[in-house]
C-alpha positions in Angstrom: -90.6 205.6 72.6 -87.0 205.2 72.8 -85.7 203.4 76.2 -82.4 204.0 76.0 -81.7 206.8 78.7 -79.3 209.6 77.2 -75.8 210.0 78.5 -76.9 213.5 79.8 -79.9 212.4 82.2 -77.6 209.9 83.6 -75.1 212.7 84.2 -78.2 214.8 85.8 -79.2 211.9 88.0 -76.2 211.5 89.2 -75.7 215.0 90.4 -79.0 215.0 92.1 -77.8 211.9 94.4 -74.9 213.5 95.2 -76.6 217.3 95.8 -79.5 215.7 97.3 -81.1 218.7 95.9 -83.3 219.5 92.8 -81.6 223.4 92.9 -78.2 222.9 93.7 -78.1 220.0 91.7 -79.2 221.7 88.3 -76.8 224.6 89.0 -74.3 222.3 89.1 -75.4 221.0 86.0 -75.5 224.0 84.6 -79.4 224.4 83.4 -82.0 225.8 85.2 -84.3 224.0 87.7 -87.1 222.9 85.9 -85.4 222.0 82.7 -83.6 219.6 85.2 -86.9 218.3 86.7 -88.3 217.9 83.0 -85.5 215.5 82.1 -85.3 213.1 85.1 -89.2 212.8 84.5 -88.6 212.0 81.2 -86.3 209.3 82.4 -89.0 207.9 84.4 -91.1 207.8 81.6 -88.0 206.4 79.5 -87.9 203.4 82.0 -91.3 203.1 83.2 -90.5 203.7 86.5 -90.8 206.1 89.5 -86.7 207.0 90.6 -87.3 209.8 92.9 -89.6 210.2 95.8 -91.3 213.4 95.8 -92.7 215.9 98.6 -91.7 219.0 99.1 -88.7 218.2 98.3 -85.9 216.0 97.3 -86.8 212.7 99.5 -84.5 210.1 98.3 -84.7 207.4 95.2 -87.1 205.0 95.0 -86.0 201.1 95.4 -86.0 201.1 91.4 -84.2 204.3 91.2 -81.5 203.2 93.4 -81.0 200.1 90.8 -81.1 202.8 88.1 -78.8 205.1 89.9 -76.2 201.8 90.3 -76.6 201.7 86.6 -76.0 205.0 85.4 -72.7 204.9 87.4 -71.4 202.1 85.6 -72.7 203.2 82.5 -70.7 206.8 83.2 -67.9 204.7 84.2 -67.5 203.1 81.0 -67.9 206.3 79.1 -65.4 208.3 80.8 -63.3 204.8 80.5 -63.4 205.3 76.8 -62.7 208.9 76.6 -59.8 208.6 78.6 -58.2 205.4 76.5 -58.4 208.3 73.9 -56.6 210.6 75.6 -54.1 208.2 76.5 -53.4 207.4 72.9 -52.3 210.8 72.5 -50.0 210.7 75.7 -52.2 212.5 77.7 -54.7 212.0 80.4 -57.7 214.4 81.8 -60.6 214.0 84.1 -61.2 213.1 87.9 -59.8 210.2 89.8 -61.5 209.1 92.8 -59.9 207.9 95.6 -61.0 206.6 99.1 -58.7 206.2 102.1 -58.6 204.6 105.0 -57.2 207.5 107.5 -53.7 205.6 108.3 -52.8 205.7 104.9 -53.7 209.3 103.9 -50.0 210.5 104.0 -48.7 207.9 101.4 -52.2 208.6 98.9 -50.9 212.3 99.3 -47.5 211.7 98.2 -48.6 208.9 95.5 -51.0 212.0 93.9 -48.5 214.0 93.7 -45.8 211.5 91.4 -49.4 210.8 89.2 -49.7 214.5 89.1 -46.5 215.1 87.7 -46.9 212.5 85.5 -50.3 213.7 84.0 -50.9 217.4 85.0 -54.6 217.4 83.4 -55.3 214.5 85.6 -57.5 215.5 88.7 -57.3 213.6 91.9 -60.1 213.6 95.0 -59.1 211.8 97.8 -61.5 210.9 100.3 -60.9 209.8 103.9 -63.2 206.7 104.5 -63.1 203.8 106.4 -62.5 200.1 104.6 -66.2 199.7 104.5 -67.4 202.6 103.2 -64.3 202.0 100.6 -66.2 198.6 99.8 -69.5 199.9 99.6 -68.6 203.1 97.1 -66.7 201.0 95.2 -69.4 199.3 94.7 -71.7 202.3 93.9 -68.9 203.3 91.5 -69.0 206.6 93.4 -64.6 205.8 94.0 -62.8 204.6 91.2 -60.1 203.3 93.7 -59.3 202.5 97.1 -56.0 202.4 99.5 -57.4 200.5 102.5 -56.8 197.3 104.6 -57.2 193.5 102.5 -60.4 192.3 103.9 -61.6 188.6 103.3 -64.9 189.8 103.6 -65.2 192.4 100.7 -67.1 190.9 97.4 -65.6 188.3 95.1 -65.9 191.5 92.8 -63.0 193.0 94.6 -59.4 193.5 93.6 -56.7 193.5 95.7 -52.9 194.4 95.2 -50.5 194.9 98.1 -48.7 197.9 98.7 -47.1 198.0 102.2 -47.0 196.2 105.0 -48.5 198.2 107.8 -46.2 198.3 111.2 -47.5 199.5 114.2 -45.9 202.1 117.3 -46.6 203.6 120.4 -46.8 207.5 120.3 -46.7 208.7 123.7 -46.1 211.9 125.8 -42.1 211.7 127.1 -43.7 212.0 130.9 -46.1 208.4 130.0 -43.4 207.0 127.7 -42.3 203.5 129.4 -39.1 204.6 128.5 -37.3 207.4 125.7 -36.7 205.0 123.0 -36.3 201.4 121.6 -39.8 199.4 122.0 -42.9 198.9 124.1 -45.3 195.6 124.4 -48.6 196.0 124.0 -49.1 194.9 127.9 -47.0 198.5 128.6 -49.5 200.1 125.9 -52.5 199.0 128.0 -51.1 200.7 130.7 -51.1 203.8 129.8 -54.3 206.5 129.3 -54.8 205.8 125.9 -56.7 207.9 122.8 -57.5 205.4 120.4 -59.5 205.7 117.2 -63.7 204.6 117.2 -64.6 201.0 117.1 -66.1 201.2 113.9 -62.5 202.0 112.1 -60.7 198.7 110.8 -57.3 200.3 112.5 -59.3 200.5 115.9 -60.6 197.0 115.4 -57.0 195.5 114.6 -56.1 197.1 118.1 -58.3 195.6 119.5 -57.5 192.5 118.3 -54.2 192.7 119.3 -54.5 193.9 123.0 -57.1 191.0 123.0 -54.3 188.1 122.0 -51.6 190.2 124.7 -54.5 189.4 126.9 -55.5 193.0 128.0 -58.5 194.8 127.5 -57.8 198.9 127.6 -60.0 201.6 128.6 -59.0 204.3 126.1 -59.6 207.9 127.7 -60.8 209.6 124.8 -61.8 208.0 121.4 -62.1 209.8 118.0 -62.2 209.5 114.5 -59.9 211.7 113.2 -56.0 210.6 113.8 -55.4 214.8 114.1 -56.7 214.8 117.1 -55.1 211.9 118.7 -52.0 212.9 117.9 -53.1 216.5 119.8 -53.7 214.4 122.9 -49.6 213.6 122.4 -48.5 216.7 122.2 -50.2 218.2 124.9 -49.6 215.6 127.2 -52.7 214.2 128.1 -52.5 210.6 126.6 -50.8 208.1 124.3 -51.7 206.6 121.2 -51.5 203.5 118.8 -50.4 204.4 115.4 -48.6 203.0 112.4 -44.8 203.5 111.7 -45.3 205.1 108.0 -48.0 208.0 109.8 -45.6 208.3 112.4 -42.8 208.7 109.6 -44.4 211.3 107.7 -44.6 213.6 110.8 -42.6 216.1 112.8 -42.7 215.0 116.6 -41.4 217.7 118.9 -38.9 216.8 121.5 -41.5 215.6 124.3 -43.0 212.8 122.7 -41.7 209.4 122.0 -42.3 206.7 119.2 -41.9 203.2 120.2 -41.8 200.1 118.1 -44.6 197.7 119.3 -44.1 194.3 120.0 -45.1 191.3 122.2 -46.9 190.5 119.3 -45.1 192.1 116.3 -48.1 192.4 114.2 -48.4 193.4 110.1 -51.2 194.1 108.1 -51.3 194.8 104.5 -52.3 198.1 102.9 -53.1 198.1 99.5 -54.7 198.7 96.0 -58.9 197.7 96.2 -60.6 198.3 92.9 -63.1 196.6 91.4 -62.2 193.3 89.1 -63.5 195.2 86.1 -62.4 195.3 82.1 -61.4 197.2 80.7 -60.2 199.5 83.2 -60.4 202.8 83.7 -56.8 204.0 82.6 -56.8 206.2 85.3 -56.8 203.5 87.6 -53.7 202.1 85.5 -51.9 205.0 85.6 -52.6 204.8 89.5 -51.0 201.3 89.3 -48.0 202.1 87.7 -47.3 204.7 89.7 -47.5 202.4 93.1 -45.5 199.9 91.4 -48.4 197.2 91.9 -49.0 195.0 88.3 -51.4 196.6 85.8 
């Protein structure tokens, strides 16, 4: 028997881990349900190996399907890699780009997508707001082909990373809270005031956090979220301040009763930038993503 899965089951496989759901999965796919089901068991008996647990339903992949799923992602990877270097060729570009974000950066991936839209108009992007360790971990699932997220020490060895921006960080305030209308504010005045502030297990929140901890202060933020939308709604209504950086800021329209304040007392940076994984040969998507930034492809 031949145990070399097809380029199709892995296709199938990969929709059900990311339907979760025999049905919805094989409509996705485009066949009917038990056609589907007849293929992935014919992987299993390809490979020798149970990948998905069964009941009543989808239950999840086995420890050995999970290694298989890891696989077959890579394996996809590579293929649309190849198809794409193609296209490229013939100076022109099609399929889906993946992208993960870390929330403070959204703004700048939205303008980024639009300059590689315009430069290849087949050329599909999905961004996804993550945090930077959910951006680690997908990319390396290969479920994202990229990342725009904070440089982390920590990540794999696997990891690329190419800065982008220096990251800059203000105090957005009510007018009524503001320490004063304009100029800056320390981040002792910042702990002052009723603060929204995003959840501890966002890298932004953590920076915070390790900032107000070197100024010596320890907060007590009124509200916490995960979403800077609705922090910034706790601005404009009136009910609390907020930490945010300068570029977010930038990109948005504050009415005439809140205040932006340059942070300092410590002036702190942190780098945004490019994380993919240290891979060749690229995906040429991912290149043209480089080129666009301006980072070194």
């Amino acid at each position: 028997m031949d145990r070399y899965p097809e380029i199709r089951d892995l296709q199938l496989l990969l929709a059900l881990s990311q339907r979760k759901h025999f049905t919805r999965a094989a409509a996705d796919c485009g066949i009917s349900q038990p056609a589907f089901s007849a293929r992935i068991h014919h992987l299993e008996q390809q490979l020798g190996v149970p990948i998905v647990r069964r009941g009543n339903k989808f239950l999840g992949f086995t420890r050995e399907g999970e290694l298989v799923l890891r696989w077959a992602r890579r394996i996809l990877t590579d293929a649309e890699g190849m198809r794409q270097d193609i296209e490229v060729a013939r100076d022109d570009l099609h399929g889906v780009l993946a992208v993960g974000v870390v929330p403070t950066a959204l703004p700048y991936a939205a303008a980024i997508s639009t300059s590689l839209r315009a430069r290849y108009e087949h050329l599909t992007i999905q961004i996804q707001s993550l945090t930077s360790s959910q951006i680690a971990r997908a990319l390396q699932e290969f479920s994202i082909d990229a990342g725009i997220t904070y440089r982390d020490e920590r990540n794999a060895p696997t990891m690329r990373f190419e800065e982008i921006y220096k990251e800059h960080y203000v105090l957005l305030s009510p007018m009524h809270l503001a320490p004063r209308k304009n100029g800056t504010a320390t981040w002792l005045e910042a702990a002052s005031l009723p603060l929204c502030l995003l959840s501890k297990d966002m890298r932004f929140r953590q920076i915070v956090d390790e900032v107000f901890l070197v100024a010596g202060v320890t907060p007590e933020p009124v509200m916490e979220t995960n979403a800077f939308t609705a922090a910034m709604v706790q601005v404009t209504n009136g009910s609390a301040a907020t930490i945010a950086p300068q570029k977010l800021v930038d990109s948005l329209f504050l009415d005439q009763n809140s205040v932006s304040l340059k942070l300092e007392e410590p002036v702190v940076e942190k780098a945004i930038g490019l994380a993919t994984l240290d891979y060749e040969p690229a995906l040429p998507a991912i290149d043209a993503l480089r080129a666009v930034i301006g980072v070194s492809v």
